[in-house]
C-alpha positions as CSV (number, residue, x, y, z in Angstrom):
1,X,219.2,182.6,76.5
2,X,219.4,180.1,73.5
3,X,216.8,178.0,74.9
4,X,214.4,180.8,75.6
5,X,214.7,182.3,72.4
6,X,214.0,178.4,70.6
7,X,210.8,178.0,72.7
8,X,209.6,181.5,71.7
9,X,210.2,180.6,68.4
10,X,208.5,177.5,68.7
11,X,205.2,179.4,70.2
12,X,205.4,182.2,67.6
13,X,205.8,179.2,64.6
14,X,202.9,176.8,66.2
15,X,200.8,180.3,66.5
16,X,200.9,180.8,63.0
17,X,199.7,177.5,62.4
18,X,196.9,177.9,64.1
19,X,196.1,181.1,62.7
20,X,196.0,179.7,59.0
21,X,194.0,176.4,60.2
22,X,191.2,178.6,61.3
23,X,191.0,180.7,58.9
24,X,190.8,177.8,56.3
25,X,187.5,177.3,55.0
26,X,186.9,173.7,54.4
27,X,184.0,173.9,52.7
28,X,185.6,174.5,49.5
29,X,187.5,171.0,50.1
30,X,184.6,168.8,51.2
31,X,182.0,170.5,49.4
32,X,179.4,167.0,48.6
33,X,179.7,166.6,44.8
34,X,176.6,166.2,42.7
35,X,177.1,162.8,41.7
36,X,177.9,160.1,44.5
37,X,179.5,157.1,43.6
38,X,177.8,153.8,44.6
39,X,179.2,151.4,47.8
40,X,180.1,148.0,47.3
41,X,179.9,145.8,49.7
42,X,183.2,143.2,50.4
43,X,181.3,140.0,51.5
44,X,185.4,139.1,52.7
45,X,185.4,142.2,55.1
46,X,183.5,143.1,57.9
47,X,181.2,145.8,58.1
48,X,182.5,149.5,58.5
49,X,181.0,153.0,58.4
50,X,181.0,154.4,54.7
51,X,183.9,157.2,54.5
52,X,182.9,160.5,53.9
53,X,181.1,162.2,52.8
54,X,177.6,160.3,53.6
55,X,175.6,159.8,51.2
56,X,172.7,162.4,51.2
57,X,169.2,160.3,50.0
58,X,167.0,159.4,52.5
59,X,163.3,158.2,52.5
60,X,161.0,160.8,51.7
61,X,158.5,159.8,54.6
62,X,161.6,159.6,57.3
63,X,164.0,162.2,58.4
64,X,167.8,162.1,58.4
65,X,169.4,164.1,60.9
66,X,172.7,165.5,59.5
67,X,174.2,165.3,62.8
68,X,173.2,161.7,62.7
69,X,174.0,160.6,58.8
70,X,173.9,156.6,59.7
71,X,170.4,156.9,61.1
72,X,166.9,157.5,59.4
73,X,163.8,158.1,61.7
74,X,160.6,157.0,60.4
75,X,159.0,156.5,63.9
76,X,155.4,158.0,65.0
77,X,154.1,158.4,61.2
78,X,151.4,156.4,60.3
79,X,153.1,154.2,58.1
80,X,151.4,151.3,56.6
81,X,154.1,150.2,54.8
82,X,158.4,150.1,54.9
83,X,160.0,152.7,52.8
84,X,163.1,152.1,50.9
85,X,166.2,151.8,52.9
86,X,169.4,153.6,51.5
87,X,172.5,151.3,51.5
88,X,174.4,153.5,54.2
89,X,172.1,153.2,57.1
90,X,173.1,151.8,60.0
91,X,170.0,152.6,62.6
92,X,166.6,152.1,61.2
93,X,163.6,153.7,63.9
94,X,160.0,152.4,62.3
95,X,158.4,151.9,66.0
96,X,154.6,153.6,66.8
97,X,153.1,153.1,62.7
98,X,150.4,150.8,61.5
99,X,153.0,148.5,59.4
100,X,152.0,144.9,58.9
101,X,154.3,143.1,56.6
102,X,157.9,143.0,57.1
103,X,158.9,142.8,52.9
104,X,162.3,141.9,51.4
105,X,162.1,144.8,48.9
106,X,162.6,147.6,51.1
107,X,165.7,146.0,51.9
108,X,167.6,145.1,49.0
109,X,170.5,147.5,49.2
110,X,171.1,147.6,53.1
111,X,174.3,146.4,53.7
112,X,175.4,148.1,56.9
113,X,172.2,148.1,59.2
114,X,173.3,147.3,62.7
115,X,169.9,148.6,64.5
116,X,166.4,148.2,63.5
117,X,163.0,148.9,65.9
118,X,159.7,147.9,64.5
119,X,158.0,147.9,67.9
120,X,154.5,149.0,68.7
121,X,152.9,148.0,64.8
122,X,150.5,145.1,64.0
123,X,153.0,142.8,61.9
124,X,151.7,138.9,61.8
125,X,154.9,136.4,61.5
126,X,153.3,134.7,58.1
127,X,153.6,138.5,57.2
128,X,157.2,138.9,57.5
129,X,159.3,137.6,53.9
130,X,161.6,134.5,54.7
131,X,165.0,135.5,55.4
132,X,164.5,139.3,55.0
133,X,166.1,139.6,58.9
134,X,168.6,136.8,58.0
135,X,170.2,138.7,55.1
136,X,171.1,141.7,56.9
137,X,174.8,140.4,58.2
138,X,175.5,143.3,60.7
139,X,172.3,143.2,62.4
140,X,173.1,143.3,65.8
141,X,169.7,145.0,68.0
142,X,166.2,144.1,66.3
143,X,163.5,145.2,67.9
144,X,160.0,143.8,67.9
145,X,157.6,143.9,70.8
146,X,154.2,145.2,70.3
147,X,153.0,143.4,67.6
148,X,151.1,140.5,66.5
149,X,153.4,137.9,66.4
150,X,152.1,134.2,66.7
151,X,155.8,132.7,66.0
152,X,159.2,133.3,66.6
153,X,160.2,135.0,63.7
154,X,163.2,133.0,62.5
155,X,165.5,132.5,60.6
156,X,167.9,135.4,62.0
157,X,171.0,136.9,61.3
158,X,174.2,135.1,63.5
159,X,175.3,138.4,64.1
160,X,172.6,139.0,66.3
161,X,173.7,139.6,70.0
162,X,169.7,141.4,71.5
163,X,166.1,140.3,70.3
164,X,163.4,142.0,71.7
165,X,159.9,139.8,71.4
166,X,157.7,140.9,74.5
167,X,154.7,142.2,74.0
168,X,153.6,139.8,71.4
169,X,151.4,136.4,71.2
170,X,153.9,133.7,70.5
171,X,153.2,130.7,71.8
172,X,155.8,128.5,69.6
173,X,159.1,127.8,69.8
174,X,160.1,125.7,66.6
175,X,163.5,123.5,67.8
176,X,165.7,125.2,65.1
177,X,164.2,129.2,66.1
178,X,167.2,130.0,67.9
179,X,169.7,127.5,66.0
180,X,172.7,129.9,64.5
181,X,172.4,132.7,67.3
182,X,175.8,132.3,69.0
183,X,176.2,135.8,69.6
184,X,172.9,136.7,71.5
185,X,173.3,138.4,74.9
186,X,169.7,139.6,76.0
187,X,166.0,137.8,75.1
188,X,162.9,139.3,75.6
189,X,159.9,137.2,75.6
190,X,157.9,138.6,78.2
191,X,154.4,139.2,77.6
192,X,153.4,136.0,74.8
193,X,151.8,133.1,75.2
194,X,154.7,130.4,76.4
195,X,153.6,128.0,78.5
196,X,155.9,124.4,79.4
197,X,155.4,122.3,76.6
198,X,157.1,125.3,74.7
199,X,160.5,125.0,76.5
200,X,160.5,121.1,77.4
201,X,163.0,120.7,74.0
202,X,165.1,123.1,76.1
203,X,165.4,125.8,73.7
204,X,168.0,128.2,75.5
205,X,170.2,125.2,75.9
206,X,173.0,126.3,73.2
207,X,172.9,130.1,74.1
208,X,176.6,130.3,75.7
209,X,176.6,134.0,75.5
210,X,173.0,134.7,77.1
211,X,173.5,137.0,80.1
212,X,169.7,138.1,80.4
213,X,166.4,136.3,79.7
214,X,163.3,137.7,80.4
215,X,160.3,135.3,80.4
216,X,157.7,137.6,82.4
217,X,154.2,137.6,81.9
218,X,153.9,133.7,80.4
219,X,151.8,130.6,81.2
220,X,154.6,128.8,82.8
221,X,154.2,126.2,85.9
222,X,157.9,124.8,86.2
223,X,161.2,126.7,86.0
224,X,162.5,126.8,82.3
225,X,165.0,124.0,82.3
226,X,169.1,123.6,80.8
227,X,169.6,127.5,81.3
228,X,173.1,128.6,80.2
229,X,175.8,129.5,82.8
230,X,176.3,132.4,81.2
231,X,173.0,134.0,82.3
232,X,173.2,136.5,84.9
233,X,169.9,138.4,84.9
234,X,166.4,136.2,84.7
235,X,163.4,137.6,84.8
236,X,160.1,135.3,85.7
237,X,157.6,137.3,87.1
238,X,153.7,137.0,86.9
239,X,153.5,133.1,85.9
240,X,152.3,130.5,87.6
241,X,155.6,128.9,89.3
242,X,155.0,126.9,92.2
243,X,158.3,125.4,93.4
244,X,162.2,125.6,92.3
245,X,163.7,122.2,91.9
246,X,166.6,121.5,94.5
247,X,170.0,122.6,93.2
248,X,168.0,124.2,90.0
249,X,170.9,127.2,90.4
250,X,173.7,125.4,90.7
251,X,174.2,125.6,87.3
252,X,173.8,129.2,87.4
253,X,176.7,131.1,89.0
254,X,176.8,133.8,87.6
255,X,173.3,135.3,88.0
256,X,173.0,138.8,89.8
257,X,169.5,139.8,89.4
258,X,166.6,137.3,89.5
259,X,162.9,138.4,89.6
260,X,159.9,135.9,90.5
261,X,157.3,138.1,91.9
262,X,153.8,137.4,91.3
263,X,153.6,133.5,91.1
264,X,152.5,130.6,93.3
265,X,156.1,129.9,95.6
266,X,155.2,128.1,98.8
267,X,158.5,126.8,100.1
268,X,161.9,127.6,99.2
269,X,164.5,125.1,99.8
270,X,166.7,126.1,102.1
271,X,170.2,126.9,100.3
272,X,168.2,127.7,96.8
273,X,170.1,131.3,96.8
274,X,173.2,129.9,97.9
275,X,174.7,132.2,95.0
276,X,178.0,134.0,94.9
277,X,177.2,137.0,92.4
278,X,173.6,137.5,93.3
279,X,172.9,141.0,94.1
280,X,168.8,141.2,93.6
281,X,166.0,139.0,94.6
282,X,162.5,139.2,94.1
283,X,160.1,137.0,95.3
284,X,157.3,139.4,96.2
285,X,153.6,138.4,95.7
286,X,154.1,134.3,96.2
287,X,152.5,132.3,99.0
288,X,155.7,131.9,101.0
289,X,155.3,131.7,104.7
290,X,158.9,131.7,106.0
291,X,161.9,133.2,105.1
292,X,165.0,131.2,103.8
293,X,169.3,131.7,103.5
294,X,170.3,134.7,102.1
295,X,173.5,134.7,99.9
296,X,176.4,137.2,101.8
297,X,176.8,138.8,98.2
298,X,172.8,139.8,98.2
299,X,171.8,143.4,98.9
300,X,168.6,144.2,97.7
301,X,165.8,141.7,99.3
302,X,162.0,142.0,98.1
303,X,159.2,139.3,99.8
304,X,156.3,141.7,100.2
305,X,153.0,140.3,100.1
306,X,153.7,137.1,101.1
307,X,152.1,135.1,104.0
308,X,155.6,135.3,106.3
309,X,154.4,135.8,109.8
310,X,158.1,136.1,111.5
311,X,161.3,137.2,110.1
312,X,163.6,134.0,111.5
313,X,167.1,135.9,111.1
314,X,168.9,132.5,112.2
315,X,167.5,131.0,108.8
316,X,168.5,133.6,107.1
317,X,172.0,133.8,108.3
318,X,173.1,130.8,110.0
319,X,176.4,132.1,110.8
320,X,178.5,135.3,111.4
321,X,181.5,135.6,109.9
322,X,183.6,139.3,110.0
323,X,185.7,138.7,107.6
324,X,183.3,138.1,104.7
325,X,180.2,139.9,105.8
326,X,176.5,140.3,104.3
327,X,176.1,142.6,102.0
328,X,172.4,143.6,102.4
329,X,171.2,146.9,102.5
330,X,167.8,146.8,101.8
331,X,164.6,144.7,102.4
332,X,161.2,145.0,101.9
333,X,158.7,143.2,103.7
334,X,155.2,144.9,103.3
335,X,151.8,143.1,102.7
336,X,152.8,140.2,104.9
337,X,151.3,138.7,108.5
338,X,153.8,140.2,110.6
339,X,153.3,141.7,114.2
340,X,156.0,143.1,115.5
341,X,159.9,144.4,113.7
342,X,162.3,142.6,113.0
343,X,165.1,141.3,115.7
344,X,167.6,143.4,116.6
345,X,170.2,140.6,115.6
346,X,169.7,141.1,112.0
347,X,171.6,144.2,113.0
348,X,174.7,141.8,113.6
349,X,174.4,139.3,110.4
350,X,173.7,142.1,108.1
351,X,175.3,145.0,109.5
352,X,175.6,147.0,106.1
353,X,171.8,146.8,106.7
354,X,170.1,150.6,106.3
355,X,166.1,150.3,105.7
356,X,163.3,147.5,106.1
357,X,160.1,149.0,104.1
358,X,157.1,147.4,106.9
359,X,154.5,149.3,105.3
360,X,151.1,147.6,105.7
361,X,150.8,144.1,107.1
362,X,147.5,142.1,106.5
363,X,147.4,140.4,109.8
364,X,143.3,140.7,109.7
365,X,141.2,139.8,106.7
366,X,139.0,143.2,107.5
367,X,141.8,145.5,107.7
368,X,145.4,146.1,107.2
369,X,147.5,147.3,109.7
370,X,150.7,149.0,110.1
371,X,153.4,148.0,112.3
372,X,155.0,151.2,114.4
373,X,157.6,151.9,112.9
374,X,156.5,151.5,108.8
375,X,160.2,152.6,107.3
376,X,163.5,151.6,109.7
377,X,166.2,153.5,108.5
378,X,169.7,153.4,110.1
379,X,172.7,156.0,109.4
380,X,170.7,158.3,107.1
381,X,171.5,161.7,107.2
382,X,169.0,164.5,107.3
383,X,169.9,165.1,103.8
384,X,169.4,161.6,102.4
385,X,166.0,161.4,105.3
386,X,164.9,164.5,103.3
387,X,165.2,163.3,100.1
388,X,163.3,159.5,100.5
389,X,160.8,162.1,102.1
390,X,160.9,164.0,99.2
391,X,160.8,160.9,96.8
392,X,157.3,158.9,98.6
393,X,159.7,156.4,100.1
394,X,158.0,157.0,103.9
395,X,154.5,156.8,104.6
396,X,153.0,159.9,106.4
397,X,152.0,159.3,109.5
398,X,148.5,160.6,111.2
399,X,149.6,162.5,114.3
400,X,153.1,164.8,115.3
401,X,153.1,161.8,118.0
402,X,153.3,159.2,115.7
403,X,155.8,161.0,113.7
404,X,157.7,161.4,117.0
405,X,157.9,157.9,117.4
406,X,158.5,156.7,114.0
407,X,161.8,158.7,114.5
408,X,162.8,157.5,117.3
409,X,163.0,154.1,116.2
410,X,166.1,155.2,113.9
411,X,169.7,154.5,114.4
412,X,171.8,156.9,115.4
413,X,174.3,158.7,115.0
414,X,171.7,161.0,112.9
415,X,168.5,160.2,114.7
């Protein structure tokens, strides 16, 4: 009886606590006084979120969301120009204006800024002041593509860790641009001018903490050369590559996504993917005519539209081994020269295998032609069959009897 008379006590007691801290009105004790007192800045300390309460002022031309107090939106407005930037903001959003000079004045006070977007404007890189990004020690996104860049607009803040360029018509890479960047993770230059003269000084060289580089939509003819380990996605589609050196990945362990569609690959050496971590190639749109080793860690495989006229499995996986089996799950093999599916033994090397996308093969100049069977699938159930239906991930076929046989081609145990 004593101990259930303490533990009603307790619940009456905790109760009554409860009662009085709702009924508390804190507004009397946090009420924001007229007169806020002005943040220093400890150049000794590292950056932290002012206490509260927030300061209030924002720029007349932007909005401050209370429920967002460190961020000022100033996106989709027609700005020509960059408004003052209180001291407390930590997320700056100027993308979709007309603003063409990047001056230091608007950013005298900021002290905090970890985020700022400028995308989609017209700024020029003689436009933007020297050192205004450089200044700002707890910058740590900027965002830049969609402008009218020639250069890479250096110097930048070590604090760094993703740059966002694409989009842009940089065709320089001064030696020192990307000097004092230790910390950046992601790159994107897709979408500029770079051709190889630009990386022949091997620009990327000293970026230990790169994981992803994307170099898309450029003038290059070679790979980029002296990646870092550290890179793990690389992005090179729609340039003009025509070979990858022997062994170029060796260096490169760690990549799990690489992307070279749309350039001018012929012949791939014959353990180039010979990769432990990669997970996603793309090679579609290239000139390649046979098919090469696949990694056992590799699950998606893209090499549409290229000239392949048979899928040689034995090149592709030499060697069967239970224990440590291929991890692919998906191919796609549309827009090539082929006549007739796939062998059946693929079924054995890769036997996580569940859908090779045929589509249309080009095995006439006149006329493409699609192979009997344009999707395999193998143990979908009706649900997931549905739902690629659903999603445009099956082509329609003319007839009932055509769709009769298309299914009929499927794996059981669902079809």
């Amino acid at each position: 009886m004593g101990f259930l008379s303490q533990s009603i006590f307790h619940l009456l007691w905790a109760a009554l606590v409860i009662c009085q801290y709702e009924d508390y009105d804190f507004e009397d004790e946090y009420e924001e006084p007229d007169h806020q007192n002005p943040y220093y800045l400890n150049p000794n300390t590292q950056a932290e979120v002012p206490r509260f309460p927030f300061p209030g002022e924002c720029a007349r031309e932007c909005f401050c969301p209370p429920a967002f107090p460190l961020s000022m939106y100033c996106d989709h407005r027609k700005l020509k120009t960059i408004p003052n930037i209180p001291s407390h903001v930590q997320q700056l959003y100027l993308q979709n204006n007309d603003i063409e000079a990047v001056p230091a004045a608007p950013f005298t006070n900021v002290t905090f800024v970890r985020e700022i977007n400028l995308s989609y404007n017209k700024i020029q890189f003689h436009m933007i002041d020297q050192g205004v990004f450089a200044k700002l020690s707890s910058l740590v996104q900027l965002h830049l593509q969609h402008n009218e860049l020639e250069e890479f607009p250096f110097p930048l803040p070590s604090s760094l860790e993703r740059l966002l360029l694409g989009f842009n018509k940089i065709s320089r890479l001064p030696g020192d641009a990307l000097e004092g960047l230790p910390n950046i993770t992601m790159l994107d230059l897709c979408s500029n001018l770079l051709d190889d003269s630009v990386l022949k000084d091997q620009p990327f060289s000293n970026m230990k903490n790169l994981m992803q580089l994307n170099l898309c939509n450029n003038k290059l003819q070679t790979m980029p050369p002296d990646l870092p380990s550290s890179l793990m996605h690389l992005s090179l589609e729609n340039n003009s590559i025509s070979y990858i050196p022997e062994n170029y990945f060796h260096r490169l362990p760690k990549i799990i996504a690489l992307r070279m569609s749309h350039n001018n690959l012929q012949n791939i050496p014959r353990d180039t993917f010979n990769l432990p971590n990669l997970l996603e190639l793309n090679l579609g749109h290239n000139k390649l005519k046979q098919v090469f080793y696949i990694p056992r860690s590799l699950q998606h495989l893209y090499i549409e539209g290229n000239e392949i006229e048979n899928i040689n499995v034995t090149l592709m996986c030499p060697t069967l081994d239970p224990l440590y089996i291929h991890q692919l799950t998906y191919i796609r093999v549309d827009q090539n020269k082929l006549t007739s599916p796939v062998s059946s033994y693929a079924f054995f090397c890769f036997p996580l295998l569940r859908t090779i996308y045929y589509g249309e093969q080009n095995v006439t100049d006149n006329k493409p032609t699609q192979l009997r069977t344009p999707v395999f699938r193998r143990f979908l159930t009706p649900e997931e069959y549905q739902e690629a239906e659903d999603n445009h991930e099956t082509h329609n076929q003319d007839t009932e009897e055509e769709d009769q046989e298309a299914e009929d081609n499927y794996f059981h145990p669902y079809f």
